[in-house]
N, C-alpha and C positions, 0 to 999 in steps of 0.2 A: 325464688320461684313461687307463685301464689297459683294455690289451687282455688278452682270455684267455688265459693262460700266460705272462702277460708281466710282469716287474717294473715298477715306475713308475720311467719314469727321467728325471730333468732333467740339461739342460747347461748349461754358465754358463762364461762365458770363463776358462781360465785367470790366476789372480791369485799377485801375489809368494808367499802362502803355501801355493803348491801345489808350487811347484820340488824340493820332496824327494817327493813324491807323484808328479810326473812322471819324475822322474831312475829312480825305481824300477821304473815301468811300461815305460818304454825302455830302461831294463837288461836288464831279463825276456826284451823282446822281441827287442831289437837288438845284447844283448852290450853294451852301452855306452847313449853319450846322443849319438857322434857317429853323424851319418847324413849319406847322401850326396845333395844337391839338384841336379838335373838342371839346374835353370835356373842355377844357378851352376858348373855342372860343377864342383863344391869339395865336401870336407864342411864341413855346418856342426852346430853340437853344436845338438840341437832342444831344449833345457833352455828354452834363449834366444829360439828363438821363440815368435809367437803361434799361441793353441792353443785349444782347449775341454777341458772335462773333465767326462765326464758321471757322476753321480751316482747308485745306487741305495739306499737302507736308509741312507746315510752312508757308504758304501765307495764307492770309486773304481772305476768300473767299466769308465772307458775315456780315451783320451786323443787327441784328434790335432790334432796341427801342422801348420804353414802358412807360405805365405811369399807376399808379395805379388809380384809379376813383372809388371810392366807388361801392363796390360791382363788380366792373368790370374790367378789365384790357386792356387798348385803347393799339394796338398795334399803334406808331406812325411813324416809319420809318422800312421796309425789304428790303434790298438791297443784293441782290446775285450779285457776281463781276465775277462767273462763274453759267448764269444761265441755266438751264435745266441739272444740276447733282446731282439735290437732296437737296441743299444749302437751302432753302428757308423754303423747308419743313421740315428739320433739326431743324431749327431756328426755326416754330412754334410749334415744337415738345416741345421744351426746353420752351419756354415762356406759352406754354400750364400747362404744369408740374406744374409750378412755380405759375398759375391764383388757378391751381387746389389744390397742397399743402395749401393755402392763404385761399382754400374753396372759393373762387371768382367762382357768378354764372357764368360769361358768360364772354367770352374773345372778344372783341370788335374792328373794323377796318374799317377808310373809304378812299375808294378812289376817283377816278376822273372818270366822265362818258366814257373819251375816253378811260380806260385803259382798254382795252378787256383781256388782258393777264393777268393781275391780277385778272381781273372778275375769268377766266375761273380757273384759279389758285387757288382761295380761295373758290370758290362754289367747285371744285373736293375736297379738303381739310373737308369741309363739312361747310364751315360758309354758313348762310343765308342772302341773303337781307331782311334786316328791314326797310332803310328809304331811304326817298330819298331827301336830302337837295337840292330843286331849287335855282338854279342863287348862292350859295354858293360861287361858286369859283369868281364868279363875283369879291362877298365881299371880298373873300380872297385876290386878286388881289389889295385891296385899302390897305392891312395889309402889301402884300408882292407884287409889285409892278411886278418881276422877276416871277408872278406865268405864266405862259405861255398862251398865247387867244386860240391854237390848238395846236393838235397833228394830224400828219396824216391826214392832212383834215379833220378833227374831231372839232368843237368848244367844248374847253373845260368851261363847266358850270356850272354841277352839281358838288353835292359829294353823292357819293352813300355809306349809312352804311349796313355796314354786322357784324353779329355775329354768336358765336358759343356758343351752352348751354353746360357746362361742368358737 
């Protein structure tokens, strides 16, 4: 089904031959493929986890990882490589599905205090703020050296979690 103005986009789990199509998309975004998961307070390289990858024309047009957490499912990397077509929300659609088949209460995500876009992006989706980790990224920053001090004139310091009750 194609909305107006909108690509046709399918998602379909990521498989072994997407690992260099992923690694790329996570480069772009993250500087890398390692990224830091909250529920393990570690990084873990998100190559290796499970993911989706949503599809439009034959291009890659989004990717996001996951992690299962007892009872809950940490979303850990969304990346739309075309954003505001619907990609993202595609992607949570699918990763939603999947917390919800598992019977997993609540689907799980944190970001960074400057990211307003993703704020406004995952409160319309309907997640809620639940916590709010101070000076987080600080720490992260001693794990992952490459985590960036601002955005946008923005210091970046917290991590903000949000979830959704399924």
């Amino acid at each position: 089904m194609t909305h107006h103005g909108f690509m046709s986009i399918s998602v379909r789990p990521i498989g072994p031959d997407d690992t260099e199509a992923v690694a790329r998309v996570l480069s772009e975004s993250w500087g890398g493929t390692t990224v830091i998961a909250l529920g393990r307070g570690e990084l873990v390289d998100a190559v290796e986890l499970p993911g989706f990858v949503a599809e439009s024309g034959g291009e890659v047009a989004g990717v996001l990882t996951y992690l299962d957490r007892g009872g809950s499912v940490e979303i850990v990397t969304v990346d739309a490589v075309l954003p505001g077509q619907g990609v993202g929300r595609a992607l949570l659609d699918a990763v939603r599905a999947v917390a919800s088949e598992r019977g997993m209460a609540r689907l799980t995500l944190i970001t960074t205090n400057d990211n307003t876009r993703a704020l406004r992006f995952y409160q319309r989706y309907g997640f809620d703020l639940v916590a709010l980790h101070r000076n987080a990224a600080d720490e992260a920053r001693e794990l992952k050296p490459a985590v960036p001090a601002e955005s946008d004139g923005i210091p970046i310091r917290h991590y903000l979690e949000l979830e959704l009750p399924l």
